[in-house]
N, C-alpha and C positions, 0 to 999 in steps of 0.2 A: 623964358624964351629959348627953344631949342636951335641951335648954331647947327650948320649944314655939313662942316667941319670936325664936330665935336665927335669923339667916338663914344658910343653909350652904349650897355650894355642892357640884356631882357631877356625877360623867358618866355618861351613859346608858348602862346594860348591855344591857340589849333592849330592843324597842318596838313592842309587832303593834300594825297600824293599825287594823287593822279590827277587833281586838275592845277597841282603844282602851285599853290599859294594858301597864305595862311595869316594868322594876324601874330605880332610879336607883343606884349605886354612889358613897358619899359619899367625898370628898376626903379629912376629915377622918379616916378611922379604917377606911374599905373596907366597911362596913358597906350591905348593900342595901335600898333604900326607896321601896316602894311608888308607881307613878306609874300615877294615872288621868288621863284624858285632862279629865275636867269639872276639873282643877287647874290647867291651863292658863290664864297670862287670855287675856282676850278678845281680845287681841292677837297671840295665839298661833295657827298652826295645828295641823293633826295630823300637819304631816310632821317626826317627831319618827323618830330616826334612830342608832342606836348610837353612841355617840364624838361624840355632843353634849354640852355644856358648858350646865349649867342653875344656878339658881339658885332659892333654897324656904326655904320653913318648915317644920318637921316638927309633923305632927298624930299622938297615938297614936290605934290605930284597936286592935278588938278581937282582928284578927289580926296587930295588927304597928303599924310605925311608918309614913306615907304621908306622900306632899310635897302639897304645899300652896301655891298662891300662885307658880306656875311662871313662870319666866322665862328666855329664852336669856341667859345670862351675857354677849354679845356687846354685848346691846342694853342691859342696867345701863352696861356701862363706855363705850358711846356717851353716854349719857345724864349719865355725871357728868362730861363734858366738852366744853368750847369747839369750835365747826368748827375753830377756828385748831389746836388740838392732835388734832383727830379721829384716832382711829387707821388707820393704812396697809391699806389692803385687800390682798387677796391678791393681787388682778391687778397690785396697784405692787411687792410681794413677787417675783414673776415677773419682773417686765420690769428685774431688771438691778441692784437694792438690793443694800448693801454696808457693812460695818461703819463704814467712813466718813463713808458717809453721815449718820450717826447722832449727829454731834457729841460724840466721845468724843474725850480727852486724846489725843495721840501713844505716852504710853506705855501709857497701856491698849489702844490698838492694837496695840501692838507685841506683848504680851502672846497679846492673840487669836489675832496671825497665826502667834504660837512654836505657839499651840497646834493649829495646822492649819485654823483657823475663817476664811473670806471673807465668807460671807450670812449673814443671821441667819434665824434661824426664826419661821414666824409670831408664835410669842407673842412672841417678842425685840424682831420688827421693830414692836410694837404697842404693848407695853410700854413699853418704853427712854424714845419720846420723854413718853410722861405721865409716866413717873417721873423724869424730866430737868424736868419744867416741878412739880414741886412737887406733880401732882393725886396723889390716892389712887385707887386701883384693885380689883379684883379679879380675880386673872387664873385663868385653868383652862388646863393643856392634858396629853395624854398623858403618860407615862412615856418619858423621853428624848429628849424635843423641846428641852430646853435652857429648864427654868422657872426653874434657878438663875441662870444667866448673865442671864437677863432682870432678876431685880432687884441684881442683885451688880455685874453695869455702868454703871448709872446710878449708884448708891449708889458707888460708887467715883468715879466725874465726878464726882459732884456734894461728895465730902468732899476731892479733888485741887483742886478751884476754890474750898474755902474754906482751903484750907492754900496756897496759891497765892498768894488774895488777902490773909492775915495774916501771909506771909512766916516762919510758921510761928513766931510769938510767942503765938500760945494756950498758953495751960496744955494737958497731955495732958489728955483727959480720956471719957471714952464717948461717942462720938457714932453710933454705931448700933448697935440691938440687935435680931438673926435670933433668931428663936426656932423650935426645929424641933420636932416629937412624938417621936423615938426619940435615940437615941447614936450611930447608924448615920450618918443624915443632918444632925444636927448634925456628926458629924466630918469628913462629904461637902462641906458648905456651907465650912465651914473652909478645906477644900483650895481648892477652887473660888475663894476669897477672894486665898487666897495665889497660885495661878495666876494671875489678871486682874488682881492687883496689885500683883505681882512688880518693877515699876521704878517705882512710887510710892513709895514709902518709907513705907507706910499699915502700919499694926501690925495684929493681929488675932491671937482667942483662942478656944477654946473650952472651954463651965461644963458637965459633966452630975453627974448624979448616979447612984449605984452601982447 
């Protein structure tokens, strides 16, 4: 059940300009939702464009559910971070960026490169470094752009640099939990784990239910 409150994020399904409304397709569940153009803030224009990355509240309306309080999801995750961590634009994407780049372990490289992988994809090359520096985010992007590898390589850095720096005298004990909506992609993230952290010596599991 979708909370009226809750902020959710979707990508645009369509979007006529000129009669100013369009539908949003949520992340969450594929569910489509209502988008007028007066939901935009003010900040916003109206070149609103399929395969945009928004972020809302859901209002019920008499015909349905509608967003509210629109936002490019690009401009949240500028905004909840430092110039020093700003994320990579596309034109630094282009001109030559490389998993190296990216201050990742040796053996999580190593890993990437088994897998065939040299550049990262936008969301990857935008993510990584805010989830390497601690911030919270919220990322969007297509189906098969690589949103697993986006938090699964930092989150691997960043558990390889604390088993690193304790010489691995900690108790085992949970140190991070993926939480996915189906069985499917839970057992997908799984893999993905075990690929990119295949010469860490990092453990990992997956809990569903029947």
């Amino acid at each position: 059940m979708l909370k009226e409150t809750q902020r959710m994020t979707g990508t645009v399904k369509w979007y006529d300009e000129k009669k100013g409304f369009g539908f949003i397709t949520l992340d969450r569940d594929g569910k489509d939702i209502f988008l007028h153009h007066t939901a935009l803030q003010p900040n916003e224009d109206n070149n609103i464009t399929s395969g945009d990355c928004l972020t809302f509240t859901i209002q019920p309306q008499k015909k349905g559910l509608a967003a509210i309080e629109v936002t490019r999801l690009e401009e949240v995750v500028q905004s909840r971070i430092s110039k020093k961590n700003k994320p990579l634009q596309y034109n630094q994407i282009d001109s030559g960026l490389n998993f190296a780049d990216l201050d990742l372990d040796s053996k999580i490289l190593q890993a990437v490169r088994d897998s065939g992988y040299e550049a990262p994809t936008p969301i990857q090359a935008q993510a990584i470094p805010i989830i390497l520096n601690g911030k919270d985010m919220i990322g969007c992007a297509q189906t098969g752009t690589g949103k697993t590898a986006a938090y699964a390589l930092p989150i691997l850095q960043r558990l390889v640099s604390i088993k690193n720096n304790n010489n691995m005298k900690t108790k085992r004990k949970i140190s991070v939990l993926v939480v996915a909506p189906t069985r499917e992609l839970a057992i997908q993230i799984k893999d993905s784990f075990n690929i990119y952290g295949k010469y860490t010596g990092l453990r990992n599991t997956v809990v569903y239910g029947g």
